[in-house]
Backbone as numpy.savetxt, mean C-alpha at the origin, in Angstrom:
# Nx Ny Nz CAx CAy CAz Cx Cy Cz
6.02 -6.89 -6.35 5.20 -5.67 -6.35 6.04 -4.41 -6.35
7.12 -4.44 -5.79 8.20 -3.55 -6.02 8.99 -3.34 -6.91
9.39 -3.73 -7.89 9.81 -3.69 -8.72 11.22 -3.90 -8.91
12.04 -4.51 -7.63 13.25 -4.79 -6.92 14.03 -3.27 -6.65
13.06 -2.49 -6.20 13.38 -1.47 -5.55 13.60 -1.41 -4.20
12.92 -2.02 -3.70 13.09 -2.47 -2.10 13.48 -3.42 -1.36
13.72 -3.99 -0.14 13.92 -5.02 0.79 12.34 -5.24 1.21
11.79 -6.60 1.76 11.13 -6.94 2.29 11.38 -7.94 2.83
11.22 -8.06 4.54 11.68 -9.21 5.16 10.66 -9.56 6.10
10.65 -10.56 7.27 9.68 -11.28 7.95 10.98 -10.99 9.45
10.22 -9.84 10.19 11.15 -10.11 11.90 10.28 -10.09 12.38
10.77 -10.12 13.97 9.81 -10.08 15.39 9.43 -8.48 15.73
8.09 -8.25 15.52 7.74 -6.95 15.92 7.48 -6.76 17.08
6.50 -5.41 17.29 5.68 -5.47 18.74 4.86 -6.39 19.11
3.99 -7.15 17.79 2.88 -7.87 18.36 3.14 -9.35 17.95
4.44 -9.67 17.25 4.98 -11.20 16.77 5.19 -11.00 15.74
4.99 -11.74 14.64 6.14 -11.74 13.42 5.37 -10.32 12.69
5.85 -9.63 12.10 5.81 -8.42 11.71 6.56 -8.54 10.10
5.79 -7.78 8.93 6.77 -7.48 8.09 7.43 -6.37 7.88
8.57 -5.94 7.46 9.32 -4.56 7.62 9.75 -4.70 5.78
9.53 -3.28 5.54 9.99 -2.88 3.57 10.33 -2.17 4.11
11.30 -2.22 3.38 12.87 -0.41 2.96 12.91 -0.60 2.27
13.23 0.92 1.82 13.44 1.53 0.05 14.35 2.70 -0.03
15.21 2.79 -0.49 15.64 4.64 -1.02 14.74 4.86 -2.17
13.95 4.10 -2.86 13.25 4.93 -4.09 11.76 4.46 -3.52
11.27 5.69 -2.64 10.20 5.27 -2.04 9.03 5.71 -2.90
8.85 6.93 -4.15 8.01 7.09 -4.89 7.78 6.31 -6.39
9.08 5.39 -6.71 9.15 4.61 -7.46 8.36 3.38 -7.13
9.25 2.55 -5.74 8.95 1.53 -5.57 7.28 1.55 -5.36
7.22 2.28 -3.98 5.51 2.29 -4.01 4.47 2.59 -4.44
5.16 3.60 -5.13 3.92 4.42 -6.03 3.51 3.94 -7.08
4.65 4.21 -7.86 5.03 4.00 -9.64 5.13 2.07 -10.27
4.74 1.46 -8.36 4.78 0.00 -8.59 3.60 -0.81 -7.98
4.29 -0.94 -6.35 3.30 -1.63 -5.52 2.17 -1.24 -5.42
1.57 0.29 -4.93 0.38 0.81 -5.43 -0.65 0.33 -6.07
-1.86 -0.72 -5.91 -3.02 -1.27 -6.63 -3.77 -0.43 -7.40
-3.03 0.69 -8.07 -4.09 1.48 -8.38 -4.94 0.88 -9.91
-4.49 0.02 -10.52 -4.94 -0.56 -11.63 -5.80 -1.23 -11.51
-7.05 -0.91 -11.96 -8.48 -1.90 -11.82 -8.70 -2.97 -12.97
-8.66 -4.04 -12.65 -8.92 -5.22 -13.73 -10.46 -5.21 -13.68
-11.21 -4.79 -14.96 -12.32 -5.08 -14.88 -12.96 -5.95 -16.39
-13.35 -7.48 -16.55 -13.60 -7.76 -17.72 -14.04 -8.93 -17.23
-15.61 -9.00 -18.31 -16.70 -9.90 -18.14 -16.32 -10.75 -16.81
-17.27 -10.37 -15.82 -17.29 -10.71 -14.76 -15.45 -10.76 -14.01
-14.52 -10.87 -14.37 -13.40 -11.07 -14.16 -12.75 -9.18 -13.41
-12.79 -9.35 -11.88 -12.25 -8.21 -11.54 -10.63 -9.08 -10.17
-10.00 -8.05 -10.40 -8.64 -7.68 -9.71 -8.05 -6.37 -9.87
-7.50 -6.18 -8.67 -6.61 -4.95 -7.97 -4.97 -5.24 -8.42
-4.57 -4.70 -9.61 -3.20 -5.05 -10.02 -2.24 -4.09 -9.72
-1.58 -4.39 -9.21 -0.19 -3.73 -8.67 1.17 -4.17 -9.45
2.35 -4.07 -9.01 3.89 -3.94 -9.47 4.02 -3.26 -10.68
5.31 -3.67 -11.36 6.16 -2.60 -12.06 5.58 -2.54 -13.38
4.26 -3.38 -13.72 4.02 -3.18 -14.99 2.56 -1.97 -15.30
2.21 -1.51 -13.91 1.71 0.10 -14.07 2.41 1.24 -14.37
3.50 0.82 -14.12 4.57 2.13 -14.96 4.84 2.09 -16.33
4.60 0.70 -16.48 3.95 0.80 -18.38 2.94 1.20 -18.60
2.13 0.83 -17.77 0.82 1.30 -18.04 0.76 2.97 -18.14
0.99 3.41 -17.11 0.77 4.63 -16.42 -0.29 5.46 -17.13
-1.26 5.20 -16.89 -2.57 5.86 -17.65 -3.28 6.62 -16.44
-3.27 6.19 -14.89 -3.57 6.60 -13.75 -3.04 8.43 -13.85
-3.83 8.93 -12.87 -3.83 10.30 -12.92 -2.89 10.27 -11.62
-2.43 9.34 -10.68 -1.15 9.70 -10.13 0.53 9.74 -10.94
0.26 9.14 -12.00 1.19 9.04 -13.00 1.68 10.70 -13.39
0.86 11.58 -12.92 0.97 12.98 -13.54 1.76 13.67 -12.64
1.98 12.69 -11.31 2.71 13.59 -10.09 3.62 13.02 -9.57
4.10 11.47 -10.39 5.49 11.14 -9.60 6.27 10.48 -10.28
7.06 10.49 -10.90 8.45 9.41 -11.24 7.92 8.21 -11.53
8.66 8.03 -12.93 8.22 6.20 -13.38 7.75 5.22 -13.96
7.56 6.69 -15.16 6.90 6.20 -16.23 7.78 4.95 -17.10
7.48 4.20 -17.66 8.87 3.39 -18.44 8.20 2.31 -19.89
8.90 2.21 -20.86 8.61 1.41 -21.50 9.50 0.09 -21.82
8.93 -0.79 -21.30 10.13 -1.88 -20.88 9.64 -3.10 -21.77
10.85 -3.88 -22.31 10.81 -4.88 -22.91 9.61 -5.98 -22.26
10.01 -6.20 -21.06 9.29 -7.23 -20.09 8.85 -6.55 -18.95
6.68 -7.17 -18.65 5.92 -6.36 -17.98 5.88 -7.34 -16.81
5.61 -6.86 -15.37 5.41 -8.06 -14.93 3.88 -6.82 -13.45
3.55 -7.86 -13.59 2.19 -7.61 -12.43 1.37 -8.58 -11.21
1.09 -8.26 -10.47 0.56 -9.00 -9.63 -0.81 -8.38 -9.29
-1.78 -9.59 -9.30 -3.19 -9.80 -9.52 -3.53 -9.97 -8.11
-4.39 -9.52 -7.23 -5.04 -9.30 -5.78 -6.44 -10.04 -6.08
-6.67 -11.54 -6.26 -8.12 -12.28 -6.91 -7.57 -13.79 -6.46
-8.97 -14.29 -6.54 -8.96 -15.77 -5.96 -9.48 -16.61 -7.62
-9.45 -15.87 -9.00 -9.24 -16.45 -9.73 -8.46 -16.46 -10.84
-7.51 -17.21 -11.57 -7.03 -16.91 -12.47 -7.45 -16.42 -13.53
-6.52 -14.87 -14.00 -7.43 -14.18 -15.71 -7.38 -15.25 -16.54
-8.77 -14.88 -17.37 -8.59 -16.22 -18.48 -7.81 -15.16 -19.78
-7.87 -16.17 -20.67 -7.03 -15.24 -21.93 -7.14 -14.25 -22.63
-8.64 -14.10 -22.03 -9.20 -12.87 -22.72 -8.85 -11.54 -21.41
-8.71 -12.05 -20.17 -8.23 -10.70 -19.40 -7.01 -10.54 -19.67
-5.70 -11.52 -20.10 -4.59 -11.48 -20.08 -4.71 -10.77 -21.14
-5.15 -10.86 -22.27 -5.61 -9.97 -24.01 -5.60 -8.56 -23.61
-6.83 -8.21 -22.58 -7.35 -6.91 -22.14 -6.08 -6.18 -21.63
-5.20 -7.13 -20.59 -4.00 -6.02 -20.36 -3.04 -6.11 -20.82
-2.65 -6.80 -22.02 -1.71 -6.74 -22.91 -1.77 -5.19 -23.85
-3.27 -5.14 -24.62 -3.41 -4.05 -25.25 -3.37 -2.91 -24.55
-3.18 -2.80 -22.85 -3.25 -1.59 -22.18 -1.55 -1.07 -22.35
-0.57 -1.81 -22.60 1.20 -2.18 -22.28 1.31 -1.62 -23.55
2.22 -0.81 -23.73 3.11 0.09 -24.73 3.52 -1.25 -25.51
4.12 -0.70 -26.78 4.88 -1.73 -28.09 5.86 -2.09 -27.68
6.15 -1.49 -26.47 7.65 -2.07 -26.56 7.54 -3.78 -25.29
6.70 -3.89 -24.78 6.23 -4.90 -23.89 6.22 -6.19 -24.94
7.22 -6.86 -24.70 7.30 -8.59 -25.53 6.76 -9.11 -24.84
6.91 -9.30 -23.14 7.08 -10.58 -22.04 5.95 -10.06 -21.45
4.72 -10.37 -20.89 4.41 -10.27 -19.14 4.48 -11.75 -18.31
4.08 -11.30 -17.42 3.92 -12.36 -15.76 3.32 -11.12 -15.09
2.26 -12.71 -14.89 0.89 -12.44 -13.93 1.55 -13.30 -12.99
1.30 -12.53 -11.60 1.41 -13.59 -10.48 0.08 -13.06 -9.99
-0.66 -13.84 -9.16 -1.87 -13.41 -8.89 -2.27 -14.78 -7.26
-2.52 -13.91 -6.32 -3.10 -14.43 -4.72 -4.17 -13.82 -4.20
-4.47 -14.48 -3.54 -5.74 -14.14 -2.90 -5.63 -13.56 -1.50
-5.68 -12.34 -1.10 -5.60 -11.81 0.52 -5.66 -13.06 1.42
-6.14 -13.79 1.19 -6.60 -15.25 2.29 -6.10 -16.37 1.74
-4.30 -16.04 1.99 -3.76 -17.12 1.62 -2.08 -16.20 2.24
-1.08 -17.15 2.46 -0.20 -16.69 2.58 0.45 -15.40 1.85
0.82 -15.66 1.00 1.30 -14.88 -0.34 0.50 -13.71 -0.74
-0.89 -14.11 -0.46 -1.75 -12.46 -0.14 -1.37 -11.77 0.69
-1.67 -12.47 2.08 -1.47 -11.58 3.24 0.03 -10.74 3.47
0.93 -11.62 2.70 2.32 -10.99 2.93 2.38 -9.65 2.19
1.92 -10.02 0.87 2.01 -8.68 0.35 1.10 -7.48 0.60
0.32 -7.63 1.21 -0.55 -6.60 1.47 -0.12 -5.76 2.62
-0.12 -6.99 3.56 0.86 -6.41 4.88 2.42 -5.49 4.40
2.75 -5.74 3.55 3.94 -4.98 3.30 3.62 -3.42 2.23
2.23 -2.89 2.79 2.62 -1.72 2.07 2.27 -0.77 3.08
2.95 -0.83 3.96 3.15 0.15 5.08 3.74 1.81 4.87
4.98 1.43 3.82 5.34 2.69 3.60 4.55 3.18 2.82
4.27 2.28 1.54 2.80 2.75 0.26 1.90 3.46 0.97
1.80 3.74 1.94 0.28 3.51 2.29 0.54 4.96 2.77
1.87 5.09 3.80 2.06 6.21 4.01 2.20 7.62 2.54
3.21 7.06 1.68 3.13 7.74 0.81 2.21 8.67 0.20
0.64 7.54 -0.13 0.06 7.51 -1.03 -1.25 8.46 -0.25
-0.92 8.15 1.53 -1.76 9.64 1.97 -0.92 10.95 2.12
0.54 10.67 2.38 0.96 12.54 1.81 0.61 12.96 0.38
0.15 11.88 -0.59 0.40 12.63 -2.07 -1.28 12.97 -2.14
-2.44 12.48 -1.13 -3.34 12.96 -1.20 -3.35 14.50 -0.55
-2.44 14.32 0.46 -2.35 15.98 1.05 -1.74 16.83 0.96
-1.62 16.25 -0.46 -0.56 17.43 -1.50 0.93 17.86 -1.33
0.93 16.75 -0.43 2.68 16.72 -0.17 3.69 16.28 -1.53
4.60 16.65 -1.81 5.63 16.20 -2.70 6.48 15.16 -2.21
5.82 13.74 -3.09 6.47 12.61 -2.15 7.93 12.58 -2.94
8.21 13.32 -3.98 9.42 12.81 -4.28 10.57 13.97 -3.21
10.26 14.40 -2.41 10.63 14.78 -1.14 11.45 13.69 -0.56
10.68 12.72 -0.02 11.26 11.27 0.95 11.95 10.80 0.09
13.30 10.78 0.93 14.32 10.02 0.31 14.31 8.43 0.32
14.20 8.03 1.58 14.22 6.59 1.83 13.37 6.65 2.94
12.84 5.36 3.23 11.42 4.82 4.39 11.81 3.45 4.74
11.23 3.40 5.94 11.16 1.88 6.52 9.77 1.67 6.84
9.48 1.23 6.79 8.30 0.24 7.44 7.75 -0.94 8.20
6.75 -1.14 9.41 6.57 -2.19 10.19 5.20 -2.51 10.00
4.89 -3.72 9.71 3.54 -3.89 10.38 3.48 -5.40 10.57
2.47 -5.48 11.59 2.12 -6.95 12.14 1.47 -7.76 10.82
2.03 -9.14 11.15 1.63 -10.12 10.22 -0.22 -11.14 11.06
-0.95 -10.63 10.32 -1.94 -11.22 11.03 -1.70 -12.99 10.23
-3.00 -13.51 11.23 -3.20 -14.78 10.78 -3.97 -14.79 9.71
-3.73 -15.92 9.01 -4.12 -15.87 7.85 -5.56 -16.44 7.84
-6.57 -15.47 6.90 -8.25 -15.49 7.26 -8.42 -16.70 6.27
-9.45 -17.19 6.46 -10.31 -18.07 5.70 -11.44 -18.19 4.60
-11.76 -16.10 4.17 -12.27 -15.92 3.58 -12.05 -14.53 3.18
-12.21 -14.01 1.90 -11.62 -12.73 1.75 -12.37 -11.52 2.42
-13.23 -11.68 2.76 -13.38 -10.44 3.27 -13.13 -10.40 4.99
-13.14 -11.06 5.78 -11.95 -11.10 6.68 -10.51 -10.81 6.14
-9.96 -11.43 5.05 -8.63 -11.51 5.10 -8.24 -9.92 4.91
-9.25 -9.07 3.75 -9.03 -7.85 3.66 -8.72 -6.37 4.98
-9.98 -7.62 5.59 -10.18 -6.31 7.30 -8.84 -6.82 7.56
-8.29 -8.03 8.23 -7.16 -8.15 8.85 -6.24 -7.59 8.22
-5.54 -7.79 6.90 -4.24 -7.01 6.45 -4.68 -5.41 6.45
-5.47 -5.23 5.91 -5.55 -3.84 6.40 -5.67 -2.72 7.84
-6.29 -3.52 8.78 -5.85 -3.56 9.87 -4.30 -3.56 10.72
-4.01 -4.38 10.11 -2.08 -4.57 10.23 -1.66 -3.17 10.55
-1.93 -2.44 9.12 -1.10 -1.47 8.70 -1.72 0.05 9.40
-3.26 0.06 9.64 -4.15 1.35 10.34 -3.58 1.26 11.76
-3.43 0.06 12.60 -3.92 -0.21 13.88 -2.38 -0.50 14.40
-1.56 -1.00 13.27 -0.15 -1.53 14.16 0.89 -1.30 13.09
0.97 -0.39 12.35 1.95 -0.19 11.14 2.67 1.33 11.56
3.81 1.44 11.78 4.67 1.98 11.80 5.73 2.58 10.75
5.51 3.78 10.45 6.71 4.21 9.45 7.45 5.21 9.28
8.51 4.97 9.24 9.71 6.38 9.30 10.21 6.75 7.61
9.87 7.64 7.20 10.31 8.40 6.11 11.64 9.39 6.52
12.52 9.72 5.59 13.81 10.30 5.60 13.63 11.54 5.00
13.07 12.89 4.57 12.62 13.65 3.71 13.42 14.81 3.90
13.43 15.62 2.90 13.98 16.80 2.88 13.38 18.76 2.02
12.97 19.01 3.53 11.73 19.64 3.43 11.69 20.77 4.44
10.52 21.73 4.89 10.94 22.74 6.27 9.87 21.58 7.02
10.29 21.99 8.35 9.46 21.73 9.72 8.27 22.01 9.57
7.99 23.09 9.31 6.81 23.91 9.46 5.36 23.09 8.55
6.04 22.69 7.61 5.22 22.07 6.69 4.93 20.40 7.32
5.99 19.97 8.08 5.49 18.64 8.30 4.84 18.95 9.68
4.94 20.00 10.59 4.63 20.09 11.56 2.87 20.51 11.33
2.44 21.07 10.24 1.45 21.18 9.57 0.48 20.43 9.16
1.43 19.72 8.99 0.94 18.16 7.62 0.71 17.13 8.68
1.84 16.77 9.34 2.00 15.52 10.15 0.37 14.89 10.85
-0.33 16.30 11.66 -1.49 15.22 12.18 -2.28 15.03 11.59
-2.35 15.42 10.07 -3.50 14.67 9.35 -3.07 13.44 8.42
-1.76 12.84 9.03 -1.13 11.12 8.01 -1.73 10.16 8.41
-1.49 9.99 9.72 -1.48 8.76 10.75 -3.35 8.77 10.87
-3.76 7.28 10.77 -5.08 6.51 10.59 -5.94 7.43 11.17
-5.38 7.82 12.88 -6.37 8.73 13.88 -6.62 9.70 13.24
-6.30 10.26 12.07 -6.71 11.31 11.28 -8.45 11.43 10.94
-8.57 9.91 10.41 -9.78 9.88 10.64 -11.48 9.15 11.69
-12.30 9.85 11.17 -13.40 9.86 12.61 -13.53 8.31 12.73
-13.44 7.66 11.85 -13.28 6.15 12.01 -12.60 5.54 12.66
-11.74 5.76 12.41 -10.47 5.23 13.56 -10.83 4.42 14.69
-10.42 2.70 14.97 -10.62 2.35 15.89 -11.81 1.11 16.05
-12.49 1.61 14.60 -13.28 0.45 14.35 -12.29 -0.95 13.32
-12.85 -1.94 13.32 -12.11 -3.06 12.93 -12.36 -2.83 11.48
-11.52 -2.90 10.58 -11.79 -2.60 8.84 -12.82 -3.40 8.35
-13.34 -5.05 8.32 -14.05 -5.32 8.22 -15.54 -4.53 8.47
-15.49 -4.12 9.36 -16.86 -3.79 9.86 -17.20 -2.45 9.29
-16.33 -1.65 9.27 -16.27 -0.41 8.41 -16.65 -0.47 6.84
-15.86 -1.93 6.32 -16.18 -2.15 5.16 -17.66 -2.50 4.62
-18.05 -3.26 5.71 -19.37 -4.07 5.57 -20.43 -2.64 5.57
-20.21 -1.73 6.86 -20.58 -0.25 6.74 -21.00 -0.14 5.52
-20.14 0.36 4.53 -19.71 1.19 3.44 -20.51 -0.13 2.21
-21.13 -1.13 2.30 -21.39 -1.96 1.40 -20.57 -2.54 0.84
-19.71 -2.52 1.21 -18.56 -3.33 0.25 -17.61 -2.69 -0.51
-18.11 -1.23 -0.83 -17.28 -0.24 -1.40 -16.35 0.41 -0.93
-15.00 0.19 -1.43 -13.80 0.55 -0.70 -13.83 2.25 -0.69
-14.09 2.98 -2.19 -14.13 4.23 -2.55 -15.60 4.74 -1.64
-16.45 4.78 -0.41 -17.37 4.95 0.14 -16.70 5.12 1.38
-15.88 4.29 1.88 -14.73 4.76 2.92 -14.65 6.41 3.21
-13.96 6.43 4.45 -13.43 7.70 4.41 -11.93 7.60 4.19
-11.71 8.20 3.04 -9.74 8.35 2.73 -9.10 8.13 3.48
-9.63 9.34 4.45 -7.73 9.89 5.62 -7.67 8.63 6.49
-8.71 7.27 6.65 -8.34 6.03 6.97 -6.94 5.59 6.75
-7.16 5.63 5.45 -6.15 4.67 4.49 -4.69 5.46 5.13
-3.97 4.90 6.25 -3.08 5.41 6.59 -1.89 4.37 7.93
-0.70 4.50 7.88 -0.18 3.60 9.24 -0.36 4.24 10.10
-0.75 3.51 11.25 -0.82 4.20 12.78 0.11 5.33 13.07
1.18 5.04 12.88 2.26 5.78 13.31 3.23 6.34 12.34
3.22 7.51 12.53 4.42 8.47 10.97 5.17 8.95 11.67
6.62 8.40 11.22 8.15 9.41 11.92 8.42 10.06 10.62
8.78 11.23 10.84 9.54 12.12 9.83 10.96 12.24 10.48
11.79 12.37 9.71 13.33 12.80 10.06 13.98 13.32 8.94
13.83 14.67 9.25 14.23 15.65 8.37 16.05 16.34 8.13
16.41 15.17 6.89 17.61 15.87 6.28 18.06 17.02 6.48
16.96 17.77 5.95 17.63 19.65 5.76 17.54 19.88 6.92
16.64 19.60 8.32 17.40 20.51 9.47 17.69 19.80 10.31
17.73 18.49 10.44 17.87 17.11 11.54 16.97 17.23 12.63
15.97 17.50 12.13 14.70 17.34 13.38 13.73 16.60 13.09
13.60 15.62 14.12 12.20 14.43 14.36 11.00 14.78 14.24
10.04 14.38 13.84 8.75 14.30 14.14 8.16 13.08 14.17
7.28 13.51 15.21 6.02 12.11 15.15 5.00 12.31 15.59
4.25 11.01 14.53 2.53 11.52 14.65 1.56 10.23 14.69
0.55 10.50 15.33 -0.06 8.85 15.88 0.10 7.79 16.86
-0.82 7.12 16.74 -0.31 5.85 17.88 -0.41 4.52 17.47
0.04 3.42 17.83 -0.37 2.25 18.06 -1.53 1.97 18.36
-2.64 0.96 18.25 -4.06 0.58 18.40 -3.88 -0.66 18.86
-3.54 -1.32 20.13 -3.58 -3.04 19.87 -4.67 -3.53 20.24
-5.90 -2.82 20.27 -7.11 -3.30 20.56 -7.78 -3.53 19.55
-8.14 -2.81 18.79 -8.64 -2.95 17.39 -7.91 -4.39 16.58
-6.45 -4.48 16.90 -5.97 -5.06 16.06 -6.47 -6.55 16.76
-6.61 -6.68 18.16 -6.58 -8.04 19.10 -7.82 -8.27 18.36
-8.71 -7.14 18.14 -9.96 -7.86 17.87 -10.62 -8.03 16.37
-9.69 -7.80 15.72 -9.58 -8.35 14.01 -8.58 -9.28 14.47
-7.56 -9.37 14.86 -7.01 -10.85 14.83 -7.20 -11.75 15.51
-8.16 -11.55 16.00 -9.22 -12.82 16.92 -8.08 -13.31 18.61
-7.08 -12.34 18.53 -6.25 -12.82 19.60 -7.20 -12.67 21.12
């Protein structure tokens, strides 16, 4: 989903195994890659496609504000669905891929399965990103990011599996960005990143979702965020931080 822009590994967090992503190309890797912003939609056949072959694509209107456009010999993408595209979806996003695209690879999991949950859980920094670039921050600002979030158990059906990984990252996801920028502006910015931003906050994602009918875009945005945002600012070497940890919310999406 990164486009081998980043590290992604499996350590011991606050709440047990935890995944942690680093990047120095944090508007590439997450944005211009991991980022689901690509909607698979064809005869009955839908998925949330992410990695490096939306930067071929780049037809998205975040494409207009960050680094990464590319036309590459070989496309590769990963599919967020519990069924495989048949040949006619693989057709549909072939013709979306520039001339210069010979090769793709589809990898494609289901949130409620290992290989889902890992990757979802790992867009901690994405996630951060992708709410400064809603609040009009200049993410190509952040130099490099780390990221934490808890690895839930793995659900048994997707719409659990969705509340839990997303949960991970609202309720117990942690992230430090490296940026180079004034104070004033993150001191500005900072309390509207972190999840508590919004009035939701605190409810279990599932249930929010079920709320909202099923519709992710019915949500409230300033959700979509990690608990916790460190800034550490290059140009003047001063910290910030914003948010908290939730381990209640999270105990009670992960059934602990």
């Amino acid at each position: 989903c990164l486009a081998d822009l980043a590290e992604v590994s499996l350590v011991h967090g606050e709440f047990g195994p935890a995944i942690q992503v680093s990047t120095d190309h944090p508007a590439k890797s997450c944005l211009a890659s991991q980022y689901a912003g690509w909607q698979i939609k064809l005869d009955g056949f839908f998925a949330m496609a992410s990695g490096p072959m939306r930067a071929a694509y780049a037809r998205e209107e975040l494409f207009r504000h960050i680094p990464g456009r590319e036309s590459p010999t070989c496309a590769v993408g990963v599919l967020e669905s519990r069924r495989h595209p048949t040949d006619e979806v693989v057709a549909h996003i072939v013709n979306k891929l520039p001339d210069s695209v010979e090769k793709l690879t589809l990898i494609v999991a289901p949130a409620s399965s290992i290989a889902g949950t890992v990757q979802v859980v790992a867009r901690s920094v994405e996630t951060a990103l992708h709410k400064l670039h809603e609040l009009k921050f200049d993410v190509t600002k952040v130099v490099s990011a780390v990221g934490i979030a808890p690895l839930p158990p793995v659900a048994k059906d997707e719409r659990l599996a969705i509340g839990r990984t997303n949960d991970a990252i609202l309720y117990g996801g942690d992230v430090t960005l490296w940026v180079k920028c004034d104070d004033e502006q993150l001191e500005n910015l900072g309390p509207n990143v972190p999840s508590n931003a919004s009035s939701h906050h605190g409810k279990p994602f599932a249930e929010l979702l079920h709320e909202a009918g099923g519709d992710f875009y019915k949500m409230d945005p300033s959700l979509f965020a990690p608990a916790v945002i460190r800034f550490s600012n290059l140009k003047t070497g001063r910290a910030h931080r914003f948010g908290e940890l939730a381990p209640q919310p999270l105990k009670v999406s992960f059934g602990w």
